[in-house]
KOLPAMI-115903 format. One line per 8 residues: number of its first residue (from 1); for each residue x negated, y negated, z of N, C-alpha, C, CB. Coordinates in nm, 3 decimals, decimal comma. Glycine has a CB too. Layout:
NUM) X Y Z X Y Z X Y Z X Y Z; ...
This chain:
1) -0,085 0,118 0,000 0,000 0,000 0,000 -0,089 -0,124 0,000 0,096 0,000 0,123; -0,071 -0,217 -0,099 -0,152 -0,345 -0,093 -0,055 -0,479 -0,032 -0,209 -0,378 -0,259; -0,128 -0,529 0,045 -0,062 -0,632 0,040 -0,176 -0,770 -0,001 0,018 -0,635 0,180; -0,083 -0,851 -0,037 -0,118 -0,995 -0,107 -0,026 -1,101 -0,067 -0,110 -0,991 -0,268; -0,126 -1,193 0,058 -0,063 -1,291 0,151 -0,154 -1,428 0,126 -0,067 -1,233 0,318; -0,063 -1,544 0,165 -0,125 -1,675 0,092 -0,242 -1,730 0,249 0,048 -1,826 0,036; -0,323 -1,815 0,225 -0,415 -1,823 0,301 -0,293 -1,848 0,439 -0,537 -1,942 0,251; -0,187 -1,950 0,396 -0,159 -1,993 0,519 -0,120 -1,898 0,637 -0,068 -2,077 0,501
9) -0,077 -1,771 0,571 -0,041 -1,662 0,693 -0,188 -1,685 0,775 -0,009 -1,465 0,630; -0,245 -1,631 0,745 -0,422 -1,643 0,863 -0,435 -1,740 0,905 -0,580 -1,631 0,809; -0,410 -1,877 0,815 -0,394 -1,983 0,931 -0,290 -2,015 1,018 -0,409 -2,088 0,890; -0,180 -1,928 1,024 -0,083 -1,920 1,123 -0,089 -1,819 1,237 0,028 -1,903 1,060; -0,147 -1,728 1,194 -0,249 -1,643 1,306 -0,327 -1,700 1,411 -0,355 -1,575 1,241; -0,404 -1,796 1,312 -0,526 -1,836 1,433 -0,447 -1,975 1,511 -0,717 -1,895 1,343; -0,344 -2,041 1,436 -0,317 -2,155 1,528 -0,206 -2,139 1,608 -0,300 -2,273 1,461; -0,146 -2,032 1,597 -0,008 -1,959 1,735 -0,111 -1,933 1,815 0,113 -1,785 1,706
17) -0,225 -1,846 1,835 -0,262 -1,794 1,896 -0,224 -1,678 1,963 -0,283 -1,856 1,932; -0,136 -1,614 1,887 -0,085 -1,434 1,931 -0,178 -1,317 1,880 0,077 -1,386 1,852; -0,157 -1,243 1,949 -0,293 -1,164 1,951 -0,169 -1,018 1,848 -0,388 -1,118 2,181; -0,291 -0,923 1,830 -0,223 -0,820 1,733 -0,109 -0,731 1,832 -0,354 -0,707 1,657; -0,140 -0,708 1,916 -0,090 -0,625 1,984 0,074 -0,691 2,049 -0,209 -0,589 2,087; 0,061 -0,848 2,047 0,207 -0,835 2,084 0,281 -0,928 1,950 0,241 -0,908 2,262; 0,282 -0,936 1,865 0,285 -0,918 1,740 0,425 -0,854 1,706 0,167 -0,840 1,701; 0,531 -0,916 1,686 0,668 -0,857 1,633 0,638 -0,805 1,481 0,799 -0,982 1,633
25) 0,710 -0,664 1,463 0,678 -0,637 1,283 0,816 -0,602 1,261 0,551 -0,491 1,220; 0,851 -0,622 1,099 0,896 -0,538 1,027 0,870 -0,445 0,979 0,920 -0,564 0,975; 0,999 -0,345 0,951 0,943 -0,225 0,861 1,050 -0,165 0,828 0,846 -0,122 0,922; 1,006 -0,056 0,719 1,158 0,005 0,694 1,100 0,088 0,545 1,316 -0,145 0,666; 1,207 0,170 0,509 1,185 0,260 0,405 1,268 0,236 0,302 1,197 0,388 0,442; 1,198 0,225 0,170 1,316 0,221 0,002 1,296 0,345 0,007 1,273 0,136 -0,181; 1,476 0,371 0,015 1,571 0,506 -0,028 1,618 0,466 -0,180 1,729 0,532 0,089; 1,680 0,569 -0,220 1,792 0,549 -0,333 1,855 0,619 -0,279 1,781 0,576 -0,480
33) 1,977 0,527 -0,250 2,123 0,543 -0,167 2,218 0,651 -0,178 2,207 0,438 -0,196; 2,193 0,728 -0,329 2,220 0,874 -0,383 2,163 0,959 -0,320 2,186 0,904 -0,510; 2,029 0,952 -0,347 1,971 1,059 -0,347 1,912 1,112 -0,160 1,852 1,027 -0,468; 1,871 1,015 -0,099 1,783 0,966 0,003 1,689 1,006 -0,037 1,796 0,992 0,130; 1,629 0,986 -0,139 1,474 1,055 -0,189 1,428 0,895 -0,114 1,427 1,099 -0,421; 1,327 0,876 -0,095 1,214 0,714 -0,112 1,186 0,701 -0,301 0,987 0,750 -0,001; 1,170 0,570 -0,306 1,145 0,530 -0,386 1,077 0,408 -0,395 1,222 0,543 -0,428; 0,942 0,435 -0,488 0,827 0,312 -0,515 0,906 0,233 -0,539 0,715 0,313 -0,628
41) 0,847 0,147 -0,506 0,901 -0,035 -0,536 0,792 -0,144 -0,468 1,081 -0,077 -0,439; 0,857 -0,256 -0,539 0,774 -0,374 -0,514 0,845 -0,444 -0,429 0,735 -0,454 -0,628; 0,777 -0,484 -0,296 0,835 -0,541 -0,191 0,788 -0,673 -0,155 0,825 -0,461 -0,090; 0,851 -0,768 -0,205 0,808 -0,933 -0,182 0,858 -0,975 -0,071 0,858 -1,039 -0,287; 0,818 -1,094 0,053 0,863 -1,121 0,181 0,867 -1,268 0,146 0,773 -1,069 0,310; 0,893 -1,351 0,231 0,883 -1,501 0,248 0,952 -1,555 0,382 0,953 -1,570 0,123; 0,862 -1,684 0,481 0,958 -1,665 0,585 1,051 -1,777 0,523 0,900 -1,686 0,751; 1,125 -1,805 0,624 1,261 -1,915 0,578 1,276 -2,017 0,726 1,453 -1,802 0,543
49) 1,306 -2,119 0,592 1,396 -2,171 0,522 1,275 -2,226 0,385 1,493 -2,291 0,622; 1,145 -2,227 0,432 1,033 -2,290 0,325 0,978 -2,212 0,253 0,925 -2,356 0,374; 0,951 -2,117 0,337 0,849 -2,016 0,261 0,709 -2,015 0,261 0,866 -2,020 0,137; 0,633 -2,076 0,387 0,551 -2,093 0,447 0,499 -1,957 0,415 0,578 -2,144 0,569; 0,527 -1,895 0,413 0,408 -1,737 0,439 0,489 -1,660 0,380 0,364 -1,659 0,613; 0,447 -1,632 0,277 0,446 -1,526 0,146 0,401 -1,414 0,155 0,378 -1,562 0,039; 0,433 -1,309 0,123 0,336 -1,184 0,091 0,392 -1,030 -0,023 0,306 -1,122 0,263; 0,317 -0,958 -0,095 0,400 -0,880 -0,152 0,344 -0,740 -0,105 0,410 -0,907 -0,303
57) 0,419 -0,615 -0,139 0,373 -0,516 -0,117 0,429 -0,404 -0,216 0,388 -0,502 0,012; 0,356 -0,283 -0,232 0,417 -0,206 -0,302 0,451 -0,057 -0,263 0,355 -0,215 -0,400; 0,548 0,044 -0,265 0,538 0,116 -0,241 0,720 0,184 -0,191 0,421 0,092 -0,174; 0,715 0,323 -0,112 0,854 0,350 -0,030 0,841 0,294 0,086 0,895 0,496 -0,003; 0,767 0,230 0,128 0,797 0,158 0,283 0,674 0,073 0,336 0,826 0,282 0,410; 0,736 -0,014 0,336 0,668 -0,125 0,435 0,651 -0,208 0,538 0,658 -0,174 0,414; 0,555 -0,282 0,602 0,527 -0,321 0,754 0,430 -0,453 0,727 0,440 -0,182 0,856; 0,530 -0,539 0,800 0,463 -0,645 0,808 0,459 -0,743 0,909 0,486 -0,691 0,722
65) 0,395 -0,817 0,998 0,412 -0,855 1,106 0,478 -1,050 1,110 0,265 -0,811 1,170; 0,599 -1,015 1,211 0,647 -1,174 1,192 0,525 -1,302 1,254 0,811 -1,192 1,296; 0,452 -1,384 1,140 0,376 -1,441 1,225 0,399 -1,580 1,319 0,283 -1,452 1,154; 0,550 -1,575 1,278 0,609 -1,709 1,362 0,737 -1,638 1,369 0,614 -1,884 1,281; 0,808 -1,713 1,456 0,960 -1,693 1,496 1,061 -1,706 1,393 1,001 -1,789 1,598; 0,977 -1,738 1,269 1,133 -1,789 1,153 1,128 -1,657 1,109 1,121 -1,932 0,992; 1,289 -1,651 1,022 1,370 -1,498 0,973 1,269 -1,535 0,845 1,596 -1,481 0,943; 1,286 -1,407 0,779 1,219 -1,381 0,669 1,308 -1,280 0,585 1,080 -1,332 0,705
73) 1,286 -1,330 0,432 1,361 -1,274 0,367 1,273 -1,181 0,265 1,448 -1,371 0,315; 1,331 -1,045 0,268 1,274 -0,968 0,177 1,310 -0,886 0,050 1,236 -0,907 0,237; 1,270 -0,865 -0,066 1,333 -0,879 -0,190 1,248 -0,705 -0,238 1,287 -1,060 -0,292; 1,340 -0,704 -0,279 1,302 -0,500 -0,325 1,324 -0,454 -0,466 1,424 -0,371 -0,239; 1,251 -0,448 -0,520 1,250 -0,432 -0,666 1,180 -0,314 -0,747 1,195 -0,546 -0,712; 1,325 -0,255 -0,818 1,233 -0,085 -0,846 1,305 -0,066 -1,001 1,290 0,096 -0,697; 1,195 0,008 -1,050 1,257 0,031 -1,210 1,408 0,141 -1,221 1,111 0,121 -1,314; 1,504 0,070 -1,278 1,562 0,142 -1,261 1,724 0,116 -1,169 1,466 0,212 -1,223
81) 1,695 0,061 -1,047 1,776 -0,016 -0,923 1,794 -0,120 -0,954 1,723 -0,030 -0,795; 1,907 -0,167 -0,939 1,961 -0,302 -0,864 1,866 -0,385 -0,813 2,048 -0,276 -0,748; 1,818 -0,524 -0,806 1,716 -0,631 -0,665 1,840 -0,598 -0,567 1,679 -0,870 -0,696; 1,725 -0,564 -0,428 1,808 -0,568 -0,300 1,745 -0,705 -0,203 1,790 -0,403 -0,213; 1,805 -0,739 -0,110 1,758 -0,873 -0,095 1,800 -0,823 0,034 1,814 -1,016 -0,175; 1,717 -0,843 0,177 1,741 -0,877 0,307 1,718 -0,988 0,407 1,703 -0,806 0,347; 1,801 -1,045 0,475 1,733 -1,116 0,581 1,667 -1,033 0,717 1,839 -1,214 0,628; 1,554 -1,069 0,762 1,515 -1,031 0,905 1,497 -1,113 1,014 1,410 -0,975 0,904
89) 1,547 -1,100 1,062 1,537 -1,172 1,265 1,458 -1,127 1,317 1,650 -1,148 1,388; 1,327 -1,191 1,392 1,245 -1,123 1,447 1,303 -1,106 1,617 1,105 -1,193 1,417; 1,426 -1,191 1,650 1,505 -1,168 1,741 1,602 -1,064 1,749 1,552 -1,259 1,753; 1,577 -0,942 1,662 1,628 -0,847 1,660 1,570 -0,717 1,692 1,668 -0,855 1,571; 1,430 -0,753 1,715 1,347 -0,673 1,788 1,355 -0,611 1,928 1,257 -0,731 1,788; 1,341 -0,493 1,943 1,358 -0,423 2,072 1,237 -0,403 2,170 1,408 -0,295 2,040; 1,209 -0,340 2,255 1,134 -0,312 2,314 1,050 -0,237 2,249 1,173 -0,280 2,403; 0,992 -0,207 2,122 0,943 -0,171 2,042 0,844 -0,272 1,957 1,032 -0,118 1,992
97) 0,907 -0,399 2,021 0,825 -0,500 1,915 0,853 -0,494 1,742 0,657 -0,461 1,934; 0,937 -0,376 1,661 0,979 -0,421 1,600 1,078 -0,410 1,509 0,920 -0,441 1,586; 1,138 -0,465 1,417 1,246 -0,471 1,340 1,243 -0,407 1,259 1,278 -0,561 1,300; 1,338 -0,319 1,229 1,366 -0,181 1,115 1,476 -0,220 1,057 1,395 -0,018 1,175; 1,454 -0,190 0,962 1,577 -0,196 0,815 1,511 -0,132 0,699 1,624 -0,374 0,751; 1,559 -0,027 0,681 1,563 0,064 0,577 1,672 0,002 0,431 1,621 0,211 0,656; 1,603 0,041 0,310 1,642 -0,081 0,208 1,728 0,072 0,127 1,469 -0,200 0,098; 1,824 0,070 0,084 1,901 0,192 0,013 1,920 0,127 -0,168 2,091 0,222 0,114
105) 1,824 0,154 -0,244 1,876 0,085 -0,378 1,964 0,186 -0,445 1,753 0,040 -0,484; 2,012 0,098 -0,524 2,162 0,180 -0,606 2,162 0,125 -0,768 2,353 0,115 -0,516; 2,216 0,197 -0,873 2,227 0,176 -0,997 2,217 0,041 -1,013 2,335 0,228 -1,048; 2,165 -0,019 -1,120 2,248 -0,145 -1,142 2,352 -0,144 -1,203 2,194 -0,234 -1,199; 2,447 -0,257 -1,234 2,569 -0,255 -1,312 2,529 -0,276 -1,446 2,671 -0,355 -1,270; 2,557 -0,260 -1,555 2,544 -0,267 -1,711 2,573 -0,422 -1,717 2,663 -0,161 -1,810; 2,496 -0,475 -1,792 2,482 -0,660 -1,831 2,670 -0,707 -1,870 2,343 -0,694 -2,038; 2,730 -0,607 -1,920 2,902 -0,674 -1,928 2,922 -0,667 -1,797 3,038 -0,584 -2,018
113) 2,924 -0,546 -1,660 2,984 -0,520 -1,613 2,975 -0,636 -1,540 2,981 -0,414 -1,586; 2,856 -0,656 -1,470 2,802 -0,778 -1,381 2,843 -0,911 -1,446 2,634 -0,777 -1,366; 2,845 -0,951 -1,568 2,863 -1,054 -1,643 3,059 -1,091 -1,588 2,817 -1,001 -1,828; 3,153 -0,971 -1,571 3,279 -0,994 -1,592 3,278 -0,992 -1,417 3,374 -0,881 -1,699; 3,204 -0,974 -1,337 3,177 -1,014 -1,240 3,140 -1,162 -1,146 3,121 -0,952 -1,251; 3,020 -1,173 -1,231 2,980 -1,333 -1,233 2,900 -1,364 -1,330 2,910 -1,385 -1,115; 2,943 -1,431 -1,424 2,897 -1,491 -1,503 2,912 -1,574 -1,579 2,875 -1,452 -1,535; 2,898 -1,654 -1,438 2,823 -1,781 -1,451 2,689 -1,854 -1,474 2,841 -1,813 -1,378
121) 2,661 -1,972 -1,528 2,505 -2,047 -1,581 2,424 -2,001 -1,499 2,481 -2,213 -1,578; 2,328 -1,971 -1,534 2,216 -1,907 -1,400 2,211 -1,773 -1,409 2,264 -1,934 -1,233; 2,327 -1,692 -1,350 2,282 -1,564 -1,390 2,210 -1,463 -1,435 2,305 -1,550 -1,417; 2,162 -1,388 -1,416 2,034 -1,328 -1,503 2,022 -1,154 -1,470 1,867 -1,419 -1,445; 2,076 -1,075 -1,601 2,120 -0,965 -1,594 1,930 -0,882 -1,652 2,289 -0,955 -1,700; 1,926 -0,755 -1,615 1,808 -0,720 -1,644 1,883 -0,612 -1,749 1,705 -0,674 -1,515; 1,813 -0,530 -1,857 1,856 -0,493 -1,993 1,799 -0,362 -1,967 1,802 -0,581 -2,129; 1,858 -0,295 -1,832 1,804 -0,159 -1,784 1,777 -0,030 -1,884 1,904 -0,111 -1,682
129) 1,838 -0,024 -1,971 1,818 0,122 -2,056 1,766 0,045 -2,176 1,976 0,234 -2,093; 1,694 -0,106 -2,235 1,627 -0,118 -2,337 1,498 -0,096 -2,353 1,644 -0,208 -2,368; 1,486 0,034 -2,440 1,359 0,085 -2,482 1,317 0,009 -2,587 1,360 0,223 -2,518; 1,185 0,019 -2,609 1,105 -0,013 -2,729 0,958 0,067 -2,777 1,074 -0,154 -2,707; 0,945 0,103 -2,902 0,814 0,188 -2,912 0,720 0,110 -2,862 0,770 0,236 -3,051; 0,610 0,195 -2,798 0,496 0,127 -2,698 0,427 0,028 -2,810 0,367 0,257 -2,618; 0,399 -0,090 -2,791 0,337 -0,224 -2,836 0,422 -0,208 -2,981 0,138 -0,233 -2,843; 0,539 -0,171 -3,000 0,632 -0,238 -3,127 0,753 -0,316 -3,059 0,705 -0,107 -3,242
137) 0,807 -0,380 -3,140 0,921 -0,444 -3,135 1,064 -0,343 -3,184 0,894 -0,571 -3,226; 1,003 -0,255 -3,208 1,112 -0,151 -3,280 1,178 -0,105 -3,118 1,022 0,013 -3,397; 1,317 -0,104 -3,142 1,418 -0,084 -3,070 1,457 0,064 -3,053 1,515 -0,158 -3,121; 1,440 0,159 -2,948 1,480 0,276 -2,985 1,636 0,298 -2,944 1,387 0,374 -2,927; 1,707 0,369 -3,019 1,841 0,432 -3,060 1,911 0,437 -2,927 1,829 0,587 -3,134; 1,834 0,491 -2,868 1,908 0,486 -2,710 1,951 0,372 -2,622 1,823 0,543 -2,621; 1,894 0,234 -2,680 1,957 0,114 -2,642 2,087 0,048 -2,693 1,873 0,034 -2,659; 2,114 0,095 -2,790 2,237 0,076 -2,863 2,301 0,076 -2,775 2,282 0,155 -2,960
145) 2,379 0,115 -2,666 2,465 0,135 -2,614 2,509 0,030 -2,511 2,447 0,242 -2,583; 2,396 -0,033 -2,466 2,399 -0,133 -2,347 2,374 -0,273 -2,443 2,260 -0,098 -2,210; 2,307 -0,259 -2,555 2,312 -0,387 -2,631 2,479 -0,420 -2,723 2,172 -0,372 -2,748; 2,481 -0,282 -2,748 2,658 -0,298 -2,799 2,760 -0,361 -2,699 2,732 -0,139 -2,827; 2,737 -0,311 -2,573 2,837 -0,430 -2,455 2,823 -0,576 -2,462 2,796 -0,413 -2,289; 2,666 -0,595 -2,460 2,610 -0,729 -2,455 2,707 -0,811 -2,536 2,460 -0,737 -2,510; 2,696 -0,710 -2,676 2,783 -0,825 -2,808 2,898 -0,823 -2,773 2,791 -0,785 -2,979; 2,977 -0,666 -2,726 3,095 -0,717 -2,663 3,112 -0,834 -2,574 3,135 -0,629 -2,601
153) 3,041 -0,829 -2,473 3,038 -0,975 -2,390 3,051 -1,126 -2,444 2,911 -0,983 -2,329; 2,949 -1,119 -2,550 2,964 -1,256 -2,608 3,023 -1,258 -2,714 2,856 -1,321 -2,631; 3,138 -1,217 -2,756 3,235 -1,195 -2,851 3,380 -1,232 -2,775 3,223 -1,037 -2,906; 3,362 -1,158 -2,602 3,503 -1,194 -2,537 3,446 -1,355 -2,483 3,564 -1,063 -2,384; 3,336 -1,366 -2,450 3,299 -1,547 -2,450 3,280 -1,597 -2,541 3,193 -1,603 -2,391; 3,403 -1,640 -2,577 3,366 -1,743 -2,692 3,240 -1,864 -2,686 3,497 -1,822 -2,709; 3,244 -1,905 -2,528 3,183 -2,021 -2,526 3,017 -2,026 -2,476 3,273 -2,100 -2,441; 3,032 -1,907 -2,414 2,896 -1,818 -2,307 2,814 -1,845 -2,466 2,929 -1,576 -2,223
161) 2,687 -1,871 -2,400 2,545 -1,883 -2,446 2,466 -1,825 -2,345 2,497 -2,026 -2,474; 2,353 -1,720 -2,423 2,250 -1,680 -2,337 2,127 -1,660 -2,336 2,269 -1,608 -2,304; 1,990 -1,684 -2,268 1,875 -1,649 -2,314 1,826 -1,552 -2,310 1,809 -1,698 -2,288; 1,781 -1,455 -2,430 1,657 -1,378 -2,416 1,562 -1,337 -2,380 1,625 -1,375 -2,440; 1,478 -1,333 -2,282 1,364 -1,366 -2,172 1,237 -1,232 -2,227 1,443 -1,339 -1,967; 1,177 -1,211 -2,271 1,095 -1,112 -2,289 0,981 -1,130 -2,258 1,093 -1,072 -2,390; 0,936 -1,017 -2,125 0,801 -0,999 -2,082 0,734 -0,874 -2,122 0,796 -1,008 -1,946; 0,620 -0,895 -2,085 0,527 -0,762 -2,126 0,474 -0,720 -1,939 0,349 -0,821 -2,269
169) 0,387 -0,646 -1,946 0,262 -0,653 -1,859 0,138 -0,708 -1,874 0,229 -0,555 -1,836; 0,068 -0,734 -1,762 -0,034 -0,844 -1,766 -0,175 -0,785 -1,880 -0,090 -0,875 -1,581; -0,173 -0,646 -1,868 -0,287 -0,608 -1,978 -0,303 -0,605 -2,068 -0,326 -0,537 -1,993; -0,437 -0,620 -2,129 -0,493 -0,680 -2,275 -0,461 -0,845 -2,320 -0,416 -0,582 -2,400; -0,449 -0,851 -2,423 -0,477 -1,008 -2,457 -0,380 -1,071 -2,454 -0,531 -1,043 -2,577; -0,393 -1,170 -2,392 -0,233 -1,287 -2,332 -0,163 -1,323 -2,449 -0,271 -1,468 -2,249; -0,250 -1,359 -2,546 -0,145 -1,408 -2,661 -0,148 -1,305 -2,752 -0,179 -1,548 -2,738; -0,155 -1,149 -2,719 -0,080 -1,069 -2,823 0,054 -1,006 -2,720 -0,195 -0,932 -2,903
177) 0,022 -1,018 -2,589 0,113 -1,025 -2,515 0,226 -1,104 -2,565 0,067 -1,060 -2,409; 0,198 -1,209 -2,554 0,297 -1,371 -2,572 0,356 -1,330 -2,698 0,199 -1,552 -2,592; 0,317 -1,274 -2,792 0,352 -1,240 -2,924 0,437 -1,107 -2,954 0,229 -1,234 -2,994; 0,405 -1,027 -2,898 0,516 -0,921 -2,877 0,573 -0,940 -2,789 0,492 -0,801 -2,866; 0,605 -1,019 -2,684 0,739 -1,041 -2,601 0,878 -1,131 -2,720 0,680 -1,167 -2,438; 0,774 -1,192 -2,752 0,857 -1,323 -2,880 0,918 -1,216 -2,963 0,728 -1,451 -3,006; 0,844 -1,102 -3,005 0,917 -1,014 -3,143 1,036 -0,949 -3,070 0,804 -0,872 -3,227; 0,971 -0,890 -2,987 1,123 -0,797 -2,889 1,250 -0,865 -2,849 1,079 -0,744 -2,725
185) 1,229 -0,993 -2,851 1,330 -1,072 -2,807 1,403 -1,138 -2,926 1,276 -1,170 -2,711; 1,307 -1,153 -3,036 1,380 -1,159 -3,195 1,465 -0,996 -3,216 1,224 -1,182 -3,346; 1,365 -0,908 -3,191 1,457 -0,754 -3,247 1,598 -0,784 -3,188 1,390 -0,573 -3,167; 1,594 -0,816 -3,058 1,747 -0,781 -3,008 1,839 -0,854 -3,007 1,764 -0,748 -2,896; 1,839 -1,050 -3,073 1,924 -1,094 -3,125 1,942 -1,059 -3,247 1,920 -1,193 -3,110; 1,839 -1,021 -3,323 1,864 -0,974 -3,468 2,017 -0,900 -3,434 1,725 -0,853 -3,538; 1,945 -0,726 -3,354 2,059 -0,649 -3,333 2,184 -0,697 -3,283 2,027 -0,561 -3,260; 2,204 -0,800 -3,181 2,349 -0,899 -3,131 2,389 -0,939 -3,281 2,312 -1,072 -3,012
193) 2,329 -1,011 -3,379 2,372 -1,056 -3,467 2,462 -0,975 -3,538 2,287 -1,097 -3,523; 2,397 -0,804 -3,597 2,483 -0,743 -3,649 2,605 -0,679 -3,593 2,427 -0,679 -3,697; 2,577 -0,722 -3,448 2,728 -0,689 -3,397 2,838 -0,760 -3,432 2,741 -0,694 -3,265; 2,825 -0,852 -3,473 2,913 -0,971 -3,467 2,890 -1,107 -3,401 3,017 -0,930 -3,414; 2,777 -1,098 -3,338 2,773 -1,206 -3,254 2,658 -1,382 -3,344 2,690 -1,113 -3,089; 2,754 -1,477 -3,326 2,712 -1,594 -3,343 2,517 -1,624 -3,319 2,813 -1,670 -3,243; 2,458 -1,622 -3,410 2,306 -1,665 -3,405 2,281 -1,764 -3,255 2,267 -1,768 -3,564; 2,362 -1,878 -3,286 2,381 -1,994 -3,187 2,392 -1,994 -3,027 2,495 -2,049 -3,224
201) 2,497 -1,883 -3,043 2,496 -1,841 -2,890 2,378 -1,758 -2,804 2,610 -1,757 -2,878; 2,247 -1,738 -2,921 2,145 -1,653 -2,849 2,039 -1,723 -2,857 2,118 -1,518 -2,899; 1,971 -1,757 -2,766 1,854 -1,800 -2,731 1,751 -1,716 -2,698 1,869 -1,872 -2,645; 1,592 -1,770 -2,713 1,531 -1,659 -2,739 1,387 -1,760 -2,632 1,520 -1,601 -2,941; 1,294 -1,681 -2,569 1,177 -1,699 -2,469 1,108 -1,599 -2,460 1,207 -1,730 -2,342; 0,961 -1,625 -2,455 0,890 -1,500 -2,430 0,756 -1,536 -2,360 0,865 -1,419 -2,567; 0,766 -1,502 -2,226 0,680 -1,510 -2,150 0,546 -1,430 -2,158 0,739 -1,495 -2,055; 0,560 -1,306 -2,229 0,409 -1,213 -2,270 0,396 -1,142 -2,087 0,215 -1,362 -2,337
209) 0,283 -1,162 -2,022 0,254 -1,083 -1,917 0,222 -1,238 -1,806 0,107 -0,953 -1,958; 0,263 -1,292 -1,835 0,290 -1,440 -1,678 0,337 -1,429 -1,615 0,344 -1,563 -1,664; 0,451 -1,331 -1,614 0,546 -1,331 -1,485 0,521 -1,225 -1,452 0,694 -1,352 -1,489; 0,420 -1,169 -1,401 0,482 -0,995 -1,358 0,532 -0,990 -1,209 0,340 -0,856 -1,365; 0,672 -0,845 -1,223 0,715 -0,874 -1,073 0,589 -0,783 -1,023 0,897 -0,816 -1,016; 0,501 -0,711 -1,039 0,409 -0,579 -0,958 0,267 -0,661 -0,992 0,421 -0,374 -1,047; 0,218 -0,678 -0,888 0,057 -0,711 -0,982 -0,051 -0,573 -0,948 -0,044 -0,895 -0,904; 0,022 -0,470 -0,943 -0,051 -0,347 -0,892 -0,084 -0,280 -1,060 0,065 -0,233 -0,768
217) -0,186 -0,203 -1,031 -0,244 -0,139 -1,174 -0,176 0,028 -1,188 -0,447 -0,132 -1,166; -0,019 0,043 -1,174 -0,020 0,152 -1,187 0,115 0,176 -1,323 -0,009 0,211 -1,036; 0,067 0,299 -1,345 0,201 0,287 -1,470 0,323 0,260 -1,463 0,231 0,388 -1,531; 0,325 0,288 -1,313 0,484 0,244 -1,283 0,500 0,073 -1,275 0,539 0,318 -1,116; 0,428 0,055 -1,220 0,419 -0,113 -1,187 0,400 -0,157 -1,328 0,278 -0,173 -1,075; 0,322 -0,091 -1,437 0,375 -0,193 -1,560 0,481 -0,120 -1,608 0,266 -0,229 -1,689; 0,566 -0,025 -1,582 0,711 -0,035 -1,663 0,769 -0,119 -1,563 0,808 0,117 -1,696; 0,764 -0,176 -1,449 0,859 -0,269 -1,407 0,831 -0,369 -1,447 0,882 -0,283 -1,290
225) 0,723 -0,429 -1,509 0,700 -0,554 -1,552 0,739 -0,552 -1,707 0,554 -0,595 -1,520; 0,738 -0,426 -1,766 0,761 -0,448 -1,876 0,939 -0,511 -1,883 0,717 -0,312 -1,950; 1,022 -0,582 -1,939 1,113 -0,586 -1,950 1,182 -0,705 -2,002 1,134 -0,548 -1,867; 1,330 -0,715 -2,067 1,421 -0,813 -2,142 1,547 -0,855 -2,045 1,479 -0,738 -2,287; 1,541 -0,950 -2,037 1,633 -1,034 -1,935 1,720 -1,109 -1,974 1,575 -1,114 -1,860; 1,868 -1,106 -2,007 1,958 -1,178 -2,066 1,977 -1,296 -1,926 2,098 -1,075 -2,120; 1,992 -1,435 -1,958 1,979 -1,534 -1,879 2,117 -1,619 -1,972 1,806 -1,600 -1,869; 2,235 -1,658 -1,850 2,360 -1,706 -1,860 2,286 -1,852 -1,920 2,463 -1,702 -1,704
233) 2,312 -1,934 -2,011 2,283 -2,062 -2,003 2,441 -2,179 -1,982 2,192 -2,082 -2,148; 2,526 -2,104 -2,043 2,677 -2,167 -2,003 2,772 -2,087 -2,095 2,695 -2,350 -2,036; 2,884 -2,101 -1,993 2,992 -2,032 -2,050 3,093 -2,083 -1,977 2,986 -1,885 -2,050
């Protein structure tokens, strides 16, 4: 398990002056809520209301220690699942010193389903079953199915506009990165188009490997980074 914390956590260490041992932690285990198997994931923290002390982690379970009294919010992200999002109280700690919450991820909903849910500007559905041949823009057959809703979606919105968002992973060269995120995100308005759907209403972005949610070097961590993100712009 790695973790990756901003300087200021250590300087909030040394200027509380709490020592390790009495030290409130979190912790807890990613399940999938089906199965109770654990499941890898990328586990981001932040305390609140600012976000003073950052940190990420990866893995089925993690531990991290509250270094001030503010709640902290933690964000769970796995290929495949739903984002799960928690708050923690470090005033919820027992005589144990510390706070448990076990994270249960579950399917996501298909980009219509969530869309006839909320979807509203902002929004931002992830394009869970879109495959693509490794470094092509070619679309494999098996996405048809979740991109065919999509067009359904913006066919029953007349007025809904949405962006395209296409990332890669951070390896090899940034701007062939930047360049096949741009094509993948052309392939799949192309494909909206022949559904029926209006050119106009699709917007198109391609970030390449800048955003990754995992900055870990494992294959799994770049299929979670690999991915196409339909983003509400108005409807």
């Amino acid at each position: 398990m790695r973790i990756i914390a901003s300087a200021l956590l250590l300087a909030t260490t040394f200027c509380s002056g709490q020592q390790a041992d009495t030290l409130i932690y979190a912790e807890g285990r990613i399940l999938n809520k089906t199965t109770g198997e654990p499941v890898s994931a990328s586990i981001s923290y932040q305390s609140l209301p600012y976000g003073n002390i950052v940190g990420q982690l990866t893995g089925s379970n993690y531990r991290f220690p509250f270094f001030t009294k503010d709640r902290y919010e933690i964000t769970v992200e796995a290929v495949g699942f739903a984002i799960s999002r928690y708050m923690l109280d470090p005033n919820q700690a027992g005589e144990s010193m510390t706070v448990t919450q076990d994270v249960e991820l579950v399917l996501p909903p298909s980009a219509s389903v969530a869309a006839e849910t909320a979807h509203t500007a902002g929004k931002v559905m992830n394009l869970s079953t879109l495959i693509f041949e490794q470094g092509q823009a070619k679309i494999d057959p098996g996405s048809f199915e979740e991109l065919n809703k999509v067009a359904e979606m913006l066919v029953s919105y007349p007025k809904m506009v949405i962006q395209l968002e296409g990332h890669t992973d951070p390896q090899g060269n940034p701007q062939r990165n930047l360049d096949l995120s741009q094509q993948r995100v052309d392939a799949v308005k192309n494909y909206l188009v022949t559904r029926g759907v209006n050119k106009n209403k699709v917007k198109t972005k391609a970030f390449g490997g800048s955003q990754p949610i995992s900055l870990e070097n494992t294959e799994e961590a770049h299929r979670l980074n690999r991915r196409v993100q339909v983003r509400i712009l108005s409807n």
